[in-house]
C-alpha atoms as one frame of an Amber mdcrd trajectory, in Angstrom:
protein
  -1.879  -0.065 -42.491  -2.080   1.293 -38.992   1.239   3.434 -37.740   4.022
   2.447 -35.445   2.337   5.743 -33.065  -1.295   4.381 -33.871  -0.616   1.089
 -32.345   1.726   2.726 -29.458  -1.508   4.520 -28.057  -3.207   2.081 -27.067
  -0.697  -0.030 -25.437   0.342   3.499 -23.558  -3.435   4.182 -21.858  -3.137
  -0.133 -20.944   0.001   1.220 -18.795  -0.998   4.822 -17.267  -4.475   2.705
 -16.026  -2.836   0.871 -13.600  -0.799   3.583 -12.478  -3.937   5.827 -12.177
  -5.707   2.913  -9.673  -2.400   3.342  -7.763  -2.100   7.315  -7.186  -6.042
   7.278  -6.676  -4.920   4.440  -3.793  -2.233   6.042  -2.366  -3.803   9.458
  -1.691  -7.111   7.501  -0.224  -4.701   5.227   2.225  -2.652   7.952   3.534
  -5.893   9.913   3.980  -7.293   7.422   5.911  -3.949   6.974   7.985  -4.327
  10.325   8.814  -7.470  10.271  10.036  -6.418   7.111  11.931  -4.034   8.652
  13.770  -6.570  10.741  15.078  -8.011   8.428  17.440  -4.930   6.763  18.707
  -5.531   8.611  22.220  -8.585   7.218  22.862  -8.509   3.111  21.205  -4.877
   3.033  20.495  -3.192   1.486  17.334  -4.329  -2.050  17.990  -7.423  -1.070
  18.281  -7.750   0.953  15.237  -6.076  -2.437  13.232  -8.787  -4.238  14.478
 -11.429  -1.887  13.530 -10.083  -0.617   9.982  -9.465  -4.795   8.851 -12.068
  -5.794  10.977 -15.138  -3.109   8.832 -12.743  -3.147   5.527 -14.124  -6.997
   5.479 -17.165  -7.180   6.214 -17.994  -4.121   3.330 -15.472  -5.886   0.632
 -17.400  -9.418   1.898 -20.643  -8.511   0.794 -19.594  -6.536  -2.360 -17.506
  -9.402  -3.911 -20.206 -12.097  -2.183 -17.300 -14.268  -1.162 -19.803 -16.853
  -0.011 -20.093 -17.964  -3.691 -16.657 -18.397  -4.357 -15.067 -21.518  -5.491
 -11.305 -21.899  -5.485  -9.056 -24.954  -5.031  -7.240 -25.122  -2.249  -3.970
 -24.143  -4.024  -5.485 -20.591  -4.612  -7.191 -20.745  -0.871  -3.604 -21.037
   0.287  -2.667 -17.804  -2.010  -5.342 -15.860  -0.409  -4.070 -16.388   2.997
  -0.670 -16.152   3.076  -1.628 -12.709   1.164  -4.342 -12.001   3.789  -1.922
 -12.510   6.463   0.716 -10.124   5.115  -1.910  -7.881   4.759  -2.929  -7.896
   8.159   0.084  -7.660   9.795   1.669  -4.757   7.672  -1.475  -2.689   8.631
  -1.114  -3.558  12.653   2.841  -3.212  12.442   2.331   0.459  10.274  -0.006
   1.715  12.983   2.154   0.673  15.535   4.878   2.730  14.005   2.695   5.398
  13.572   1.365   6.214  17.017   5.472   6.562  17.911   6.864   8.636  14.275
   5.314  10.740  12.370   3.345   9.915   9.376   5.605  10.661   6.408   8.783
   9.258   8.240   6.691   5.940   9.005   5.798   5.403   5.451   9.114   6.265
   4.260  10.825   3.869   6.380   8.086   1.008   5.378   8.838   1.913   1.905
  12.095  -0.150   2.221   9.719  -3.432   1.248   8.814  -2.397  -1.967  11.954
  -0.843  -2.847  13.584  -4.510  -1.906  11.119  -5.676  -4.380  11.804  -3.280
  -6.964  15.886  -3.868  -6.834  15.268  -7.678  -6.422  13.422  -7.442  -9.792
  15.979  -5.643 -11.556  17.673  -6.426 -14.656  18.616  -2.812 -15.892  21.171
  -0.360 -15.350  18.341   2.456 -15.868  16.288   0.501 -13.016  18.806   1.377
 -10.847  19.118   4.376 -11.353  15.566   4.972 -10.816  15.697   3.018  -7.667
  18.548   5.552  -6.498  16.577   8.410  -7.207  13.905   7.265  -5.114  16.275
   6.580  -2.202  17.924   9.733  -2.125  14.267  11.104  -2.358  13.657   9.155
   1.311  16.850  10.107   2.973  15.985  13.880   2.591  12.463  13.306   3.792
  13.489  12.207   7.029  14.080  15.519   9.004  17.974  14.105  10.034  18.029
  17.351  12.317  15.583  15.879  14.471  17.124  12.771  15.064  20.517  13.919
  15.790  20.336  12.368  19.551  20.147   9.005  20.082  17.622   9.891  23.031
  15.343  10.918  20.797  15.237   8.173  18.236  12.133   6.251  18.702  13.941
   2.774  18.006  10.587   0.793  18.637   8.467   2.698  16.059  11.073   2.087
  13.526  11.151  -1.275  14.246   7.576  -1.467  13.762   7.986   0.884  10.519
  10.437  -1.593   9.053   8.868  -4.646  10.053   6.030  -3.137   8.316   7.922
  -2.362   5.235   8.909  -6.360   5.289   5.090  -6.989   5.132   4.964  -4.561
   2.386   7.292  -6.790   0.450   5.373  -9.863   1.039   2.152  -7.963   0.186
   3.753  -7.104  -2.958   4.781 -10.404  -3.975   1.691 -12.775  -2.933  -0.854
 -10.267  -3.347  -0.017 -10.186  -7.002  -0.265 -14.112  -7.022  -3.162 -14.349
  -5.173  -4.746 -11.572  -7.539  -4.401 -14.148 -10.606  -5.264 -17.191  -8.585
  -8.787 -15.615  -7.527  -9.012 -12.271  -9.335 -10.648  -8.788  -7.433 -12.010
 -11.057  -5.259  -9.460 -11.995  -3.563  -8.633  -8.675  -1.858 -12.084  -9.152
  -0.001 -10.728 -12.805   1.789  -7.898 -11.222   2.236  -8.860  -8.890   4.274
 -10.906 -11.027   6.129  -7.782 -13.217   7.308  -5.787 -10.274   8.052  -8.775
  -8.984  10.545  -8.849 -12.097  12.282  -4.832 -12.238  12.534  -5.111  -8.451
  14.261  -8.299  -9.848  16.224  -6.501 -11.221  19.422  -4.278  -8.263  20.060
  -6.379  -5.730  19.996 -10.018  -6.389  20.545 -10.367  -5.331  24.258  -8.874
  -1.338  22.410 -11.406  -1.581  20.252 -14.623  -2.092  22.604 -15.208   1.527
  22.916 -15.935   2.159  19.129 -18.304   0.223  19.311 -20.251   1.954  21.562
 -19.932   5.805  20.282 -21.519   6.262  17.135 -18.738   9.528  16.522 -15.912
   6.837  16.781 -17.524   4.263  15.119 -18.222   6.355  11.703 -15.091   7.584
  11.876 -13.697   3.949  11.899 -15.845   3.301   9.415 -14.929   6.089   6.945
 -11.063   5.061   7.827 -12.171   1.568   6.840 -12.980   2.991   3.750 -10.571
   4.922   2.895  -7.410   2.977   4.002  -8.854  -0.498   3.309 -11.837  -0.975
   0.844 -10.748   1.515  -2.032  -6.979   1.996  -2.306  -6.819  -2.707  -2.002
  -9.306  -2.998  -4.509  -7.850  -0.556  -6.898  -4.243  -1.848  -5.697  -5.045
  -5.469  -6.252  -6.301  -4.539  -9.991  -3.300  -2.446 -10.739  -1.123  -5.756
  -9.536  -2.265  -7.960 -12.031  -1.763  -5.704 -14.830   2.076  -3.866 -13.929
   5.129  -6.159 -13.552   6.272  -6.357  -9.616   9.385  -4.236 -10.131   7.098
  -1.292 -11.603   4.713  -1.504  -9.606   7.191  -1.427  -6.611   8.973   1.563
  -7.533   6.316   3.593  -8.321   4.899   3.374  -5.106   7.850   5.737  -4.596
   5.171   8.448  -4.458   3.495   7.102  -1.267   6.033   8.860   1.287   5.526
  11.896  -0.718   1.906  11.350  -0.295   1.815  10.368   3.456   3.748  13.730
   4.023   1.393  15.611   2.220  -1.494  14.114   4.332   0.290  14.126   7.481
   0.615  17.937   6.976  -2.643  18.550   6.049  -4.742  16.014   8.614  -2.460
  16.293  11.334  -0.144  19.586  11.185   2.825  17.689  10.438   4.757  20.782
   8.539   7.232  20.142   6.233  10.563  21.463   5.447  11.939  22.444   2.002
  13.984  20.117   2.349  11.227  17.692   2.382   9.421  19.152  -0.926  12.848
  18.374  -2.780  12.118  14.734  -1.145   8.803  15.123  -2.796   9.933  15.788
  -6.254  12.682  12.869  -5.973  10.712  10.241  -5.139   8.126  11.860  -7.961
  10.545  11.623 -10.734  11.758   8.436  -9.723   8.283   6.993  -9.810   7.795
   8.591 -13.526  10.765   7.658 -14.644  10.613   3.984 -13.867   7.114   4.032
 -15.281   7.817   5.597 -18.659  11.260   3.645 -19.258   8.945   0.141 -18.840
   5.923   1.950 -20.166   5.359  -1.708 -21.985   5.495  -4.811 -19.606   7.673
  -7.230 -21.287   7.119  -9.680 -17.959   4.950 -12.962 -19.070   2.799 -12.388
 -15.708   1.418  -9.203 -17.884  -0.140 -11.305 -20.705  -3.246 -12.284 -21.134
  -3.307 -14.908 -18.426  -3.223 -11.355 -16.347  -6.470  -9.595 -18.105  -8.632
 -12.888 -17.633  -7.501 -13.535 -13.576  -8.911  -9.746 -13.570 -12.387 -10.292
 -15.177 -11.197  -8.908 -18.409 -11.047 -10.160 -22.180  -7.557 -10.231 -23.799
């Protein structure tokens, strides 16, 4: 007979995969928000929607050959509504980013999938998790900067927020649109989100499209904040439970920081690398204390919605 730790292995490498796809997302999104940011002087955060949804689909398109898909119209209607979240959380977070700072941005937006994570709760230890994690934000937010109502952006965190609402939404339908129409769905996604963004900032766009430096870099920004951290994003959704996979995107301020810093000289505090390890543990810790899904949408109907053999 096989031992209680035999058969525990398994089922722990079927959890730390998803979470894997997720950090490898993360760091490629915040990378690529970074490098966004960037050329906000010259096409402006509408613009740079337009052009990061706009390249994101056509690549993720012709990969997933969407023109071959056949869905009912129930899981059509999945795909958009989780298309259009999509495409307005990326306009709204680049909004807020061309007024805040990266990691403040990201930790403000992170108020959607901590919503998500709490609504989801049924345990004390949740909870506490969920705590940690908000402690984590409120000491990456440098509070001594923002000690004069003058110099509180209140737009940008409007944006930030509204983009953390998006978040939420992402969250939620993207994981149902994941098991209506599998991987795939991330690509027609993507597609409805670009042509959401389309209208408002096309004309900030134009002048990508004539200079081949701007138009690579929107390109490798397409890449990196679109194509690989939704694919891998949309795969890790159908295999965690929502309120896992919520707060352990915990780490993602702690990542934007780290990439704001590095990209874009946005230094951080010590005060800000205790926020780092916060919002770290509290990612772990929710992780390892639900380490095996007990949620139904984690069965097998989960494996075959992603391609995969129970």
């Amino acid at each position: 007979m096989r031992s209680a730790a035999a058969d525990k292995q398994p089922a722990l490498r079927t959890a730390l995969l998803p979470l894997l796809l997720l950090v490898v997302a993360m760091c490629s999104i915040q990378l690529g928000s970074a490098l966004a940011k960037t050329l906000f002087p010259i096409i402006g955060a509408r613009g740079m929607s337009v052009l990061r949804l706009g390249f994101a689909a056509l690549i993720l398109c012709a990969v997933f050959r969407v023109w071959r898909l056949s869905m009912s119209p129930g899981s059509w209607l999945q795909v958009a509504r989780y298309g259009a979240a999509l495409g307005l959380m990326n306009l709204f977070f680049y909004l807020a980013l061309q007024r805040l700072p990266l990691g403040i941005v990201v930790a403000l937006e992170f108020t959607g999938p901590l919503t998500v994570a709490l609504w989801h709760s049924r345990r004390a230890v949740d909870f506490f998790w969920a705590g940690v994690a908000i402690i984590g934000l409120a000491l990456l937010v440098p509070w001594q900067h923002a000690l004069s109502l003058a110099r509180i952006d209140l737009v940008g965190i409007g944006c930030a927020l509204g983009a953390g609402f998006f978040w939420a939404l992402y969250i939620v339908w993207g994981r149902k649109a994941g098991l209506a129409a599998g991987p795939s769905s991330v690509a027609v996604g993507m597609a409805v989100g670009a042509f959401i963004v389309l209208p408002v900032g096309a004309l900030q766009a134009l002048p990508a499209l004539s200079a081949p430096a701007l138009l690579g870099t929107a390109v490798a920004v397409a890449l990196l904040s679109g194509v690989l951290p939704y694919t891998l994003e949309m795969l890790a959704l159908t295999r965690l439970p929502a309120r896992v996979f919520g707060v352990s995107m915990s780490m993602e301020p702690a990542i934007a920081a780290l990439s704001g810093w590095l990209v874009l000289g946005e230094k951080l505090s010590a005060l800000q690398y205790l926020a780092i390890a916060a919002v770290m543990a509290a990612s772990g810790g929710a992780a390892w204390s639900d380490r095996f899904p007990r949620d139904a949408a984690a069965g097998p109907a989960t494996h075959r919605a992603a391609g995969r053999h129970p």
